[in-house]
C-alpha positions in Angstrom: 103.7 109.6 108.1 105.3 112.7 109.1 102.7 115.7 108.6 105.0 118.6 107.5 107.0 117.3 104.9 105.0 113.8 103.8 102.2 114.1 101.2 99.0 114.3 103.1 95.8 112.2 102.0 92.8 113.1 101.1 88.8 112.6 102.7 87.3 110.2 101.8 84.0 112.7 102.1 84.1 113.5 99.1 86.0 116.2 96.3 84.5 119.3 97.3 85.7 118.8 101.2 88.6 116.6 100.1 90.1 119.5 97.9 90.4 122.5 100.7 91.7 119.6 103.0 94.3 118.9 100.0 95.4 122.5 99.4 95.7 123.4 102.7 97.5 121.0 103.7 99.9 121.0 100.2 100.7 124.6 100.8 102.4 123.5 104.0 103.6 120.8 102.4 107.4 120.2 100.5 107.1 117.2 99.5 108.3 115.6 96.1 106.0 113.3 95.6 102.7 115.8 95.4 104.1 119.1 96.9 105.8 121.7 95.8 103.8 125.3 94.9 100.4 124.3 94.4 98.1 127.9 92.7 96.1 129.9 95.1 94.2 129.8 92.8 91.5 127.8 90.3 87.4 126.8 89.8 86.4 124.5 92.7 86.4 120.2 91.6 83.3 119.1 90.8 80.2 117.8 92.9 81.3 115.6 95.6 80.5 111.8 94.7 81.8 108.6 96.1 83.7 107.7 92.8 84.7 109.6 89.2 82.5 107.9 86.6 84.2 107.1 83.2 83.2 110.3 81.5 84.6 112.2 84.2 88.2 111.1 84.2 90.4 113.3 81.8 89.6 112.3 78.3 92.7 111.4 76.3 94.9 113.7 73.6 97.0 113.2 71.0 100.5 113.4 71.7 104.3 113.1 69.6 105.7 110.0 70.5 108.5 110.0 73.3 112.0 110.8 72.1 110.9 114.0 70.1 110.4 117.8 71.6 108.0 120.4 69.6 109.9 123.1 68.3 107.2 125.2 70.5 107.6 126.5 73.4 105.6 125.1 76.1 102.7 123.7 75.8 99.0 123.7 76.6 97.5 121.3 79.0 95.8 119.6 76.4 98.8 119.1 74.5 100.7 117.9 77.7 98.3 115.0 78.3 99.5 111.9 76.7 96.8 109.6 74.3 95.6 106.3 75.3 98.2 105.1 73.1 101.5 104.3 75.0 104.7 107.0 73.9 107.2 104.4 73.7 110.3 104.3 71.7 112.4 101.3 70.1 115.5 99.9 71.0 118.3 102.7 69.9 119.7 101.3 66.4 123.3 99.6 65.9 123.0 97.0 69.1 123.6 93.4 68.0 122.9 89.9 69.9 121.5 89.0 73.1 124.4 89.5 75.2 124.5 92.9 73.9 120.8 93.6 74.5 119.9 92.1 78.0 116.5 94.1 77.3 115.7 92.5 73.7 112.2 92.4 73.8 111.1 94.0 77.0 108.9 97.4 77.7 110.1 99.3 80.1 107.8 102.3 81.8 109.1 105.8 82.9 107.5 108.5 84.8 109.2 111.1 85.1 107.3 113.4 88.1 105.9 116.4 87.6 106.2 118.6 84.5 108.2 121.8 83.7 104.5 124.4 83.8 103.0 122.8 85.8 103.1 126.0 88.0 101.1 128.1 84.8 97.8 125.8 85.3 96.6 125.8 89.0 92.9 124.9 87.8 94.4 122.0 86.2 96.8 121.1 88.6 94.5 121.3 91.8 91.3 119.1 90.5 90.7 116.5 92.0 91.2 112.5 90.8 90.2 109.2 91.9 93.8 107.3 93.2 92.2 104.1 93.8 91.5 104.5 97.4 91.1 108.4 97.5 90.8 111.5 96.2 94.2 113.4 95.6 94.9 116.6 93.5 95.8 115.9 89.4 99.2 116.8 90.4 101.5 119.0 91.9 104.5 121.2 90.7 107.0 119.8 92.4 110.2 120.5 94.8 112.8 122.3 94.2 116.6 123.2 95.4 117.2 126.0 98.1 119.1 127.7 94.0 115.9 126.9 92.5 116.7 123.8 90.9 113.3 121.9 90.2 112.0 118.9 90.4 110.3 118.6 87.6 113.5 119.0 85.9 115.8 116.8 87.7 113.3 113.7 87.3 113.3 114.7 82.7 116.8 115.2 82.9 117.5 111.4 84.7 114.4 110.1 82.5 116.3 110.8 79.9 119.2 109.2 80.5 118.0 106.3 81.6 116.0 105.8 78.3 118.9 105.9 76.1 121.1 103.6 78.6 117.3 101.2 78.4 117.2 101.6 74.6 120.6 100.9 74.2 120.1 97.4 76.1 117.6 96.7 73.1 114.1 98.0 75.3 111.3 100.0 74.5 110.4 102.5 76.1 106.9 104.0 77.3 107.3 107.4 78.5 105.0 109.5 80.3 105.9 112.6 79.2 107.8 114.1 75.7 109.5 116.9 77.0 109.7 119.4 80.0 107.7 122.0 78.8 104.1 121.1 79.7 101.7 120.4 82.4 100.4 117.3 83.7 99.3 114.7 82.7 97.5 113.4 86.1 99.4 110.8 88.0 96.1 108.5 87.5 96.8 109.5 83.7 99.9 108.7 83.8 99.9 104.8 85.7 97.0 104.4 82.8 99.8 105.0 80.0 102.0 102.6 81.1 99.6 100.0 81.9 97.8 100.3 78.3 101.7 100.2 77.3 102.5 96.7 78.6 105.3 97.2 80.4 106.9 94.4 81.8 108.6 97.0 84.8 107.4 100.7 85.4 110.0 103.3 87.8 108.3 106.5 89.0 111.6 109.1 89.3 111.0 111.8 92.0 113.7 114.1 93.9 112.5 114.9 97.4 111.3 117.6 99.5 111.6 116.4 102.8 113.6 118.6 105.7 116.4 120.2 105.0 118.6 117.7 108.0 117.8 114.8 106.1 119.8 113.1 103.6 118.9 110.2 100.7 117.1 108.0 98.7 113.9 106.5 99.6 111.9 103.8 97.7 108.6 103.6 97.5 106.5 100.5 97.3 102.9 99.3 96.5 100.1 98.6 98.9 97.9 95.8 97.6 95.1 98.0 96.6 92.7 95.8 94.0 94.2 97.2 90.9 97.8 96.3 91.9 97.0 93.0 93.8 98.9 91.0 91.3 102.0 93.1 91.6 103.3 93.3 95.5 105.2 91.0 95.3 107.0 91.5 92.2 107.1 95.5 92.9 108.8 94.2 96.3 111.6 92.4 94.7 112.2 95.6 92.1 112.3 97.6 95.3 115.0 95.6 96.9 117.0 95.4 93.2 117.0 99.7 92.9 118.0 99.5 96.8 121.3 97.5 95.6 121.7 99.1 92.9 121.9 102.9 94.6 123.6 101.6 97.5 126.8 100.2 94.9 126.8 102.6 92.0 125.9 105.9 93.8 127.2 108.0 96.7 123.6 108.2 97.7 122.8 107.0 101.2 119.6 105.5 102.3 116.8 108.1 103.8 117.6 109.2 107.0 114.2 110.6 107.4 111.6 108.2 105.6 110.9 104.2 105.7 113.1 101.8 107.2 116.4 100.9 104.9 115.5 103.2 102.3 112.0 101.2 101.6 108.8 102.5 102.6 105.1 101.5 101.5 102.5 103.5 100.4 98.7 103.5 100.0 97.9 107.1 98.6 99.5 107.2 95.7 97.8 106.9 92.4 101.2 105.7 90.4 101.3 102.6 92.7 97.2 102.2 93.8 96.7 102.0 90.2 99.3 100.4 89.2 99.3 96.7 86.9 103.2 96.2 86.2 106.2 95.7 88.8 107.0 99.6 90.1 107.9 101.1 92.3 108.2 105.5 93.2 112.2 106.4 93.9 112.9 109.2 95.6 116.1 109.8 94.6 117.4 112.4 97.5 116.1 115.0 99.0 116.4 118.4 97.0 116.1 120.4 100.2 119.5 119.0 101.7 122.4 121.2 100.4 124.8 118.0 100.2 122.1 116.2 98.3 121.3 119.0 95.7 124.9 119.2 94.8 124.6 115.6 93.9 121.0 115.5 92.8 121.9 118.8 90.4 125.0 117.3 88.5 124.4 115.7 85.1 127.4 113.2 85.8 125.7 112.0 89.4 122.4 112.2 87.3 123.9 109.5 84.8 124.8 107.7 87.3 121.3 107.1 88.6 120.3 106.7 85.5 123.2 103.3 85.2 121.8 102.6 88.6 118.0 102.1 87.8 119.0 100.6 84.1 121.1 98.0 86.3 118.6 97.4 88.8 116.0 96.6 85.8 118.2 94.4 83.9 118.7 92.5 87.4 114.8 92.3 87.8 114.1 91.4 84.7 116.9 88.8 84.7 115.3 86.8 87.7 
């Protein structure tokens, strides 16, 4: 792991030490994944213990289902964090036969990363959560582009996309988030929605913040970690579909700066720890490299991920 632009983990000590070592070391931090601006700010986690109970973790919240935006502005954290309920959406309406709908019958998950406020609720944002191994912070607000082009929206904008091009292919859809205009929910919050969805395939959609010399996509990839013991394998083989997939239908190149050939495993992140269906974290370029954020900031190259990632499920799913 590289220390200045990788996502450091936190002690296993405990919250109370694990959370100055996490916001120190996030402030120096850029990366995608859990950097970006974390507040100065907020109350102190709670009482160090060895593991959250069940009362402690976030409780759940009503939510509208996926494909519909409040005619609010943004919302309150509550509001942001999704119900135990799965926010999925049916296959889009019109599509006939099999060969029309390679995804007839399958749930597909989608995480977009981050959320559009995240920056209006450091208390929130900085508490502490239980990733399966560690302690890391609820969340973070993202990267961003040298213009000020976020993260948060990139990943809603490619979400999107790909869940029409999914829906279209006759899928459901479990979402993580409704709209760009909230904060949260936790990453633990958010591998629990599309586990309690059944997804038959999950993809976590990131943009990098690694250093501004370094070019492309990186994919991320399970650790067998308990929870997701059942999974490496399969999350191995969805890892090496996305890989083709980006390699053929973008202009994307593989990292030049993380993993080996544009894969790279990880064991201290929640979305994969915790996760119970094939996934795997793609970081889709790196928003700090001016070449990449010219792609990475176009709605054309961001459709093209999107036919990328819908290509690289159907493949998957296919095997």
């Amino acid at each position: 792991m590289t220390d200045c632009w990788r996502c450091s983990r936190a002690s296993h000590a405990g919250p109370a030490l694990a959370a100055a070592a996490v916001t120190a070391c996030l402030v120096a931090s850029g990366c995608g994944i859990s950097a970006g601006r974390p507040a100065a700010a907020g109350p102190k986690p709670a009482a160090p213990g060895a593991r959250p109970s069940a009362s402690a973790q976030p409780s759940a919240a009503a939510q509208s289902p996926a494909g519909t935006q409040s005619s609010a502005g943004a919302q309150s954290p509550a509001t942001a964090r999704p119900s135990r309920s799965a926010n999925a959406t049916g296959p889009a309406a019109g599509a006939k036969g099999s060969a029309a709908m390679p995804l007839a019958g399958k749930i597909i998950g989608i995480d977009p990363g981050h959320n559009g406020r995240n920056n209006t609720d450091p208390s929130y944002l900085n508490h502490l959560i239980w990733n399966g191994r560690e302690w890391e912070t609820c969340d973070t607000t993202g990267t961003e582009t040298d213009s000020g082009y976020t993260e948060p929206l990139f990943t809603w904008r490619v979400a999107r996309f790909l869940r029409a091009d999914l829906r279209r292919d006759g899928a459901r859809v479990v979402m993580t988030r409704n709209n760009n205009r909230g904060v949260g929910p936790c990453v633990n919050r958010r591998a629990r929605i599309i586990n309690r969805g059944h997804a038959n395939v999950a993809v976590d959609i990131h943009g990098d913040g690694g250093p501004a010399s370094g070019r492309g996509f990186a994919i991320l990839e399970p650790v067998a970690d308990g929870p997701n013991d059942n999974v490496i394998s399969s999350s191995g083989r969805l890892g090496l579909d996305v890989r083709r997939a980006f390699l053929h239908r973008t202009s994307m190149p593989e990292s030049t700066y993380d993993g080996v050939h544009g894969i790279a495993h990880r064991d201290d992140l929640a979305g994969l720890n915790l996760t119970r269906v094939p996934k795997v974290l793609i970081e889709c370029g790196n928003m700090r490299n001016a070449t990449d954020a010219r792609l990475l900031t176009s709605a054309s190259f961001q459709r093209r991920i999107a036919r990328a990632l819908s290509a690289a499920i159907i493949r998957f799913l296919g095997h």
